[in-house]
C-alpha positions in Angstrom: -28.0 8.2 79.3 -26.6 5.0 81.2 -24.9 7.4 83.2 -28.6 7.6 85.1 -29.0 5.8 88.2 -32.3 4.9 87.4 -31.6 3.0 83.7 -29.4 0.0 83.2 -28.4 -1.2 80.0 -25.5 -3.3 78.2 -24.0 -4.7 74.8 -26.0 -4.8 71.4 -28.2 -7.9 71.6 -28.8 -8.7 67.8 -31.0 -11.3 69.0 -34.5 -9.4 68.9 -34.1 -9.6 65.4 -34.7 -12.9 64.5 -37.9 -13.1 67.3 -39.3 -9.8 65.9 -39.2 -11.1 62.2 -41.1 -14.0 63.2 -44.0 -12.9 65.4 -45.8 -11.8 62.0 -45.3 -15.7 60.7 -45.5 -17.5 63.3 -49.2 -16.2 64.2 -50.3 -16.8 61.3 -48.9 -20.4 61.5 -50.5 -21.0 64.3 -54.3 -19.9 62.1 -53.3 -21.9 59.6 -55.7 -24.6 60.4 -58.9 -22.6 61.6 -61.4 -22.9 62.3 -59.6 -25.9 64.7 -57.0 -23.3 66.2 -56.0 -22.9 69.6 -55.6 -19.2 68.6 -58.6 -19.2 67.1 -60.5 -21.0 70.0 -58.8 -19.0 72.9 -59.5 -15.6 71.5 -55.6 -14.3 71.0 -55.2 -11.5 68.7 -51.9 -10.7 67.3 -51.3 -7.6 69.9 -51.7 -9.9 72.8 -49.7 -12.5 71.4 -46.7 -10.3 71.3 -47.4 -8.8 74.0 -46.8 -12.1 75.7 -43.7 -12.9 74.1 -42.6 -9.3 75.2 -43.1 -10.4 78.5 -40.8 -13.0 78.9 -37.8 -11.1 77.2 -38.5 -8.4 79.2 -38.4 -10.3 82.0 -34.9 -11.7 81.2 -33.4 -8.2 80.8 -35.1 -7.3 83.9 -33.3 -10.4 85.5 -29.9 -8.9 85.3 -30.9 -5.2 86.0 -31.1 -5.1 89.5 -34.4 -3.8 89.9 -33.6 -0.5 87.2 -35.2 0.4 84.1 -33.1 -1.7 81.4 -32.1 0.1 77.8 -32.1 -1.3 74.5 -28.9 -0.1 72.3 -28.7 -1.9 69.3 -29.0 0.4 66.0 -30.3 -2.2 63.8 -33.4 -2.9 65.8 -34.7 0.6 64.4 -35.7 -1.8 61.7 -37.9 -4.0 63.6 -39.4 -1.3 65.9 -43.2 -1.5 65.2 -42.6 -4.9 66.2 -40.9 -4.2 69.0 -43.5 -2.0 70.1 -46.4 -5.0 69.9 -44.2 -7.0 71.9 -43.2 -4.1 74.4 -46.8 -2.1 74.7 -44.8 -0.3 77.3 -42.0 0.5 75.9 -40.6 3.9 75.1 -38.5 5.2 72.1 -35.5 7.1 71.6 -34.9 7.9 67.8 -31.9 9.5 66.9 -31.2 11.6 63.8 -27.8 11.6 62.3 -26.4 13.7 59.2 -27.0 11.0 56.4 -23.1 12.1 54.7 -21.8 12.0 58.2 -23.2 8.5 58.8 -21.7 7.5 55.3 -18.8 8.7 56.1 -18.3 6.7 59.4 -19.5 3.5 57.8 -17.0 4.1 54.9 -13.8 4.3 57.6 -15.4 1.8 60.2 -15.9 -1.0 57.5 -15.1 -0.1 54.3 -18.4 0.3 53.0 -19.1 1.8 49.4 -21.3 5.0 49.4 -24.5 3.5 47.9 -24.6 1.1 50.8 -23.7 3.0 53.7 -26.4 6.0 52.4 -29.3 3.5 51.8 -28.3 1.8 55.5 -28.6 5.0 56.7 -32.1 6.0 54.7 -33.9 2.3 55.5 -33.1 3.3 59.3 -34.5 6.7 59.4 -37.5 5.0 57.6 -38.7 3.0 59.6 -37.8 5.5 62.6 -40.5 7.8 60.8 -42.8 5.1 60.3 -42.8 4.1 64.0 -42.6 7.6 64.8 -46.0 8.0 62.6 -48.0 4.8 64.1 -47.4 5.8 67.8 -45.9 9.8 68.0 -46.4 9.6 72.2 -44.0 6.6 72.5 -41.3 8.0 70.4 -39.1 11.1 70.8 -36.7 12.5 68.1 -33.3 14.0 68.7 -31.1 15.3 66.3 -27.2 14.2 67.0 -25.9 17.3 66.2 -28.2 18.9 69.1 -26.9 16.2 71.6 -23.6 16.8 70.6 -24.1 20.7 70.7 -26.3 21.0 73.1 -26.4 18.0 75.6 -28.2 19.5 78.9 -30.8 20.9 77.3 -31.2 16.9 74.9 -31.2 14.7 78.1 -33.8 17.0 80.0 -36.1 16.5 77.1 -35.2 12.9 77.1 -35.1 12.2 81.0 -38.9 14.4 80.5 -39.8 11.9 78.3 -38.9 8.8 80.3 -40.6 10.5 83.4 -37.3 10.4 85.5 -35.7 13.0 87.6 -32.8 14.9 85.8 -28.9 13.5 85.7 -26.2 16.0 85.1 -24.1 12.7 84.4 -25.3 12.3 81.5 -24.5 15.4 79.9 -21.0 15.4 81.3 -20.3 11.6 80.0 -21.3 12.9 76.4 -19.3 16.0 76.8 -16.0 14.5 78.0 -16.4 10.8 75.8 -16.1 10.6 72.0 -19.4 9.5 70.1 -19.6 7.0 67.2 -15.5 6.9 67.2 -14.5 5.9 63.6 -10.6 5.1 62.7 -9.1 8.3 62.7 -11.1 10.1 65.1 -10.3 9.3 68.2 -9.2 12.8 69.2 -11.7 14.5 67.4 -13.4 17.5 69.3 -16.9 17.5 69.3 -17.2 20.3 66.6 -15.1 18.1 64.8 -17.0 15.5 65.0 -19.8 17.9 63.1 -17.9 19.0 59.9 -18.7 18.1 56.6 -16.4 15.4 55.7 -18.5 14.5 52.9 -16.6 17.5 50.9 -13.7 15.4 50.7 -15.4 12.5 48.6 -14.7 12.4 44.8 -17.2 13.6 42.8 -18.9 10.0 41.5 -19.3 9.3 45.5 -21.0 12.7 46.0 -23.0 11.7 42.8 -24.2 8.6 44.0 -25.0 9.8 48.0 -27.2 12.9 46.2 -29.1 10.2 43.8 -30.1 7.6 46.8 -30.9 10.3 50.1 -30.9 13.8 48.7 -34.9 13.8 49.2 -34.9 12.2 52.7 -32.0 15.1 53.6 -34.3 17.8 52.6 -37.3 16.6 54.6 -35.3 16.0 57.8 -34.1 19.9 57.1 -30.3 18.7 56.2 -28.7 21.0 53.3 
């Protein structure tokens, strides 16, 4: 999607995290004395108060993207997305469905995770995907990675639709010629490689144990 001349983007930030988590707290902090509160006194609710605080990271990412649309690429900040979207009112969503077992699997050769681990990583991020996806359905759009990887022209005109930009044949090409999500071991994985069920290789406790924690979640999200 970078591949776009329109959108700029860079390395995983991580540091949202820590902000997002405290927008909630530090509100209320500042309520803590009403009815002598500034917040209190000056009217701020907690949407505008974000919104604010959005404003001045937004404009540090816009510092360093020469006048294009900057991305945000870092997986874990799925988790603090309806945060994300008080402090970015603006701000746009791509949310993108993975094969619970294949994500396990990854995470298992990537960093030795056990199964339990890696499959309840996986469901807590889908969660609160869905949950953002229920609070505000028009800012969030929902691709399956086994259509991007199958189908790529047809994923980035719905996204570039989405985002209101013109379409990019780059992008496309870049996901058809690059490896996604390379794990040890997979480098020179096709891209129908990168789809089969590695999950039949695991012993039987680990196929016990991923079937306990996300075989409900699986169903729902039409996974078999």
């Amino acid at each position: 999607m970078l591949q776009h001349e329109k959108l700029w983007g860079s390395e995983e930030s991580e540091f949202l995290t820590p902000i997002a988590k405290a927008l909630q707290p530090a509100y209320q902090l500042g309520l803590k004395y009403a009815p002598h509160s500034w917040l209190l006194e000056q009217q701020v609710e907690l949407a505008e108060f974000a919104q604010y605080l959005g404003n001045g990271l937004a404009a540090l990412y816009a510092s360093r993207a020469d006048g294009k649309r900057w991305v945000e690429q870092t997986p874990s900040y799925t988790l603090i997305a309806e945060q994300l979207a008080l402090m970015f009112p603006a701000a746009q969503f791509l949310f993108i469905i993975r094969d619970g077992r294949q994500v396990a699997d990854s995470m298992q050769r990537m960093w030795q995770w056990n199964i339990s681990t890696a499959v309840t990583t996986w469901q807590n991020h889908v969660m609160a995907g869905l949950s953002l996806q229920a609070h505000c359905p028009e800012r969030v759009l929902e691709i399956r990675y086994e259509t991007l990887v199958r189908q790529p022209d047809q994923c980035f005109q719905l996204i570039f639709d989405f985002l209101g930009l013109e379409h990019s044949k780059a992008a496309a090409e870049f996901t058809r010629s690059k490896p996604i999500n390379v794990a040890p071991g997979t480098e020179n994985q096709s891209r129908q490689d990168k789809l089969a069920p590695r999950w039949h290789n695991w012993s039987r406790s680990d196929k016990r144990k991923c079937a306990k924690i996300i075989n409900p979640l699986l169903t729902r999200l039409g996974y078999h």
